[in-house]
C-alpha positions as CSV (number, residue, x, y, z in Angstrom):
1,X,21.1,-61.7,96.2
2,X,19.9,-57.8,95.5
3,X,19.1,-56.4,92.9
4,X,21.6,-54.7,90.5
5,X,20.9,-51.4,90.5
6,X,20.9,-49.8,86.6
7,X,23.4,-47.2,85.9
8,X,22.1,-43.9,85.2
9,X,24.0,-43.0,81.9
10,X,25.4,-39.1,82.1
11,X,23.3,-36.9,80.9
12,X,24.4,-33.8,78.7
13,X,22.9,-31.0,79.9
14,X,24.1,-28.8,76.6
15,X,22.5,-30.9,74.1
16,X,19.4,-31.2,76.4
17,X,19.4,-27.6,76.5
18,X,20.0,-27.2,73.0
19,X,17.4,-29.6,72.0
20,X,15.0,-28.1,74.0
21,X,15.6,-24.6,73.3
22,X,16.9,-24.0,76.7
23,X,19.5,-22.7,78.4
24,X,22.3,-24.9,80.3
25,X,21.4,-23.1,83.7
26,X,17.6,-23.6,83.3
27,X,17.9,-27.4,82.7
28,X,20.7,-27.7,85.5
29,X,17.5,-26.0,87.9
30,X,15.0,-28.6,86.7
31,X,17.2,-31.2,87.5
32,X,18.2,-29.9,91.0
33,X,14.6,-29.7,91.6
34,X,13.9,-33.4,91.0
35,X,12.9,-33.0,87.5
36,X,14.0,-36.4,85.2
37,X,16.1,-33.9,82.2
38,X,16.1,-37.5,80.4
39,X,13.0,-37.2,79.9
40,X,12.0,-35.4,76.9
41,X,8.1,-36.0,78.0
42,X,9.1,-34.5,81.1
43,X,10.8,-31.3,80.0
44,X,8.1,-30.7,77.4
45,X,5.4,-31.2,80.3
46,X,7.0,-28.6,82.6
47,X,7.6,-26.3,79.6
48,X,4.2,-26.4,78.6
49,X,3.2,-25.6,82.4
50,X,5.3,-22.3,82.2
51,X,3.9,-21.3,79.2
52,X,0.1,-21.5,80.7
53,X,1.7,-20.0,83.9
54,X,3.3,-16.8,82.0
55,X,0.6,-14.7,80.2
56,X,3.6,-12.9,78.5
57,X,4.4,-16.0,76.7
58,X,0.5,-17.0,75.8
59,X,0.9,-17.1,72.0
60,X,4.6,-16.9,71.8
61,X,7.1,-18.8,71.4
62,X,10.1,-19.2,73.5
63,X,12.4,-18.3,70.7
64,X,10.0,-15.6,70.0
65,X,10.1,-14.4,73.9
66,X,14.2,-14.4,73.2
67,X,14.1,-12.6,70.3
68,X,11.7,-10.0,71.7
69,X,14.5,-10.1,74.7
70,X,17.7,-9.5,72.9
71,X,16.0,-6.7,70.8
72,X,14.8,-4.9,73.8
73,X,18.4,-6.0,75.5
74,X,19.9,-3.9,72.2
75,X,17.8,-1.2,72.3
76,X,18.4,-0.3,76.1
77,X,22.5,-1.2,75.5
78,X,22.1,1.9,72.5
79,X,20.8,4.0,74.6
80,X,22.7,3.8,77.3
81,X,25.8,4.2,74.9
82,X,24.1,7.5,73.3
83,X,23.8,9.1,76.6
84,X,27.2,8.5,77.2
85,X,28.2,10.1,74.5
86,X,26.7,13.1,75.1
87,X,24.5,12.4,72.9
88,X,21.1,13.7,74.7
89,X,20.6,16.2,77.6
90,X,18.9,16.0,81.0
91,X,15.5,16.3,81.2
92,X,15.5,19.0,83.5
93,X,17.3,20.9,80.6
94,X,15.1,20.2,77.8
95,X,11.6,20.8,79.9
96,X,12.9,24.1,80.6
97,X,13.7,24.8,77.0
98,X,10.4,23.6,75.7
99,X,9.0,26.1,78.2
100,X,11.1,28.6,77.1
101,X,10.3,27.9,73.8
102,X,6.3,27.6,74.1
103,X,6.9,30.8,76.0
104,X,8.5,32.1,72.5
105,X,5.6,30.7,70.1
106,X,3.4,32.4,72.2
107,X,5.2,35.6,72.1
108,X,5.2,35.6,68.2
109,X,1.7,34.9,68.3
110,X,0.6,37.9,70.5
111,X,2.9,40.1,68.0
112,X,1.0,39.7,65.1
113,X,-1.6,42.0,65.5
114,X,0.7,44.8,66.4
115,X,3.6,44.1,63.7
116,X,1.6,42.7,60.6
117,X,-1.3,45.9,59.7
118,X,1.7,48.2,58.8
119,X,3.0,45.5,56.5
120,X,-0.3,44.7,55.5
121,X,-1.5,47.7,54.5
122,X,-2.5,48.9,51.1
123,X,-2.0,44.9,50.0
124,X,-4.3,42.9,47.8
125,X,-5.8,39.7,49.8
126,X,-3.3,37.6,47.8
127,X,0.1,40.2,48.9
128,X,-1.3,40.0,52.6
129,X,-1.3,35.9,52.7
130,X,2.0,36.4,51.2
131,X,3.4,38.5,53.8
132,X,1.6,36.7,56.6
133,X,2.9,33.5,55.2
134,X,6.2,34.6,55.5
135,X,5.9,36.0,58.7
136,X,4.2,33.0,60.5
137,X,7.7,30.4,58.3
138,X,10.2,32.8,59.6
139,X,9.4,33.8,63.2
140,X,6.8,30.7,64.6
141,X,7.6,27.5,62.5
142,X,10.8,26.6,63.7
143,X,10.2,27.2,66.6
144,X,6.9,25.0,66.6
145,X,8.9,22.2,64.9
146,X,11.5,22.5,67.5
147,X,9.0,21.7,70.3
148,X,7.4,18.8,68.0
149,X,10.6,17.3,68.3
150,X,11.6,17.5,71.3
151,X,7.7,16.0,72.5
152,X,8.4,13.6,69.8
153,X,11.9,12.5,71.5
154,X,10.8,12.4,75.0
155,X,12.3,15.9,75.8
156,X,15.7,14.5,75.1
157,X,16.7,16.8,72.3
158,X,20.5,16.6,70.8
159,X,22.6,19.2,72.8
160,X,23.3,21.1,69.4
161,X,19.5,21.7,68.8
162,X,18.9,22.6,72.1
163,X,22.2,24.9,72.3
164,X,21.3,26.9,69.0
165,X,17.4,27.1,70.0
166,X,18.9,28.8,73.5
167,X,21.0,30.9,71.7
168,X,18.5,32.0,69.4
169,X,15.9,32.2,71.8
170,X,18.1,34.5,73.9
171,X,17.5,37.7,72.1
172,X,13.6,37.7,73.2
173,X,14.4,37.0,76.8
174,X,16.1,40.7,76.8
C-alpha cells in the first residue's frame, strides 16, 4: 500500500509577507522560484543573502531602505506637481538670465570708478564708505543675491523672480 502523501496546508502569503516585512508580490516570486515561504528559516536565509548581495542595503534595514524609498518617491511626486504648476522655468530660461545677470553685476562693477569720485569727492573717509556702501546695496546686491539663488536652486528660479529681474534688468540692455 503507498504511502499517504501529507497535505500541504495553504499558505497565506499576506501574513507571510507581513511577518516578514515583505511584500505579497516578492513572497509570491520566492515561491514560484522553488523557495519553501513556510519556511521562516528559509525566507530569513534568502533575505539575509540579498542584503550581502545589495551594498545599498549594507547597514540598513529593509524598513529603512522603504522609508528612504517613499521619501525620495515624495520628493520626486512634489516636484513634478510644482512644475506643473508653473511653479519653476526651463533651464534654458534661467541660464540665460543668470548670464544676463552676471553680465549686469559686472556692469555695475566696471561703473564704479567712473560714477563714484564725483560723489566721493570732498567726503571724509567715513562719508565716502557711506556713499559707497549705498552704492554697492542699491545697484550690485540684489542682483548678486538674485544669482545666489538661482545657483542655490539649480537655475530653476520662480517665474515671478525671474520676470521682475528681466524687467529690471532691461533698462541696461538699452
Amino acid at each position: 500500500m503507498p504511502a499517504k502523501k501529507k497535505a500541504l496546508k495553504p499558505v497565506n502569503l499576506s501574513a507571510i509577507a507581513k511577518e516578514h516585512g515583505l511584500t505579497r508580490e516578492t513572497v509570491r516570486k520566492w515561491r514560484d522560484e522553488g523557495l519553501d515561504i513556510a519556511s521562516p528559516k528559509a525566507i530569513k536565509a534568502r533575505m539575509e543573502n540579498m542584503r550581502r548581495q545589495s551594498p545599498a542595503l549594507e547597514g540598513e534595514s529593509l524598513s529603512e531602505a522603504r522609508r528612504r524609498k517613499m521619501v525620495a518617491d515624495a520628493n520626486r511626486s512634489e516636484l513634478l506637481t510644482r512644475k506643473e504648476r508653473g511653479e519653476f522655468v526651463q533651464a534654458s530660461t534661467a541660464a540665460a538670465a543668470i548670464e544676463l545677470l552676471t553680465r549686469h553685476v559686472e556692469i555695475v562693477w566696471k561703473q564704479l570708478p567712473r560714477e563714484l569720485p564725483g560723489r566721493l569727492e570732498g567726503l571724509s573717509p567715513a562719508d565716502m564708505m557711506k556713499v559707497i556702501t549705498h552704492h554697492v546695496d542699491r545697484e550690485l546686491i540684489p542682483r548678486l543675491n538674485l544669482l545666489i539663488r538661482a545657483a542655490e536652486k539649480d537655475m530653476q528660479l520662480p517665474p515671478q523672480d525671474l520676470e521682475a529681474y528681466l524687467q529690471h534688468a532691461a533698462q541696461y540692455d538699452k
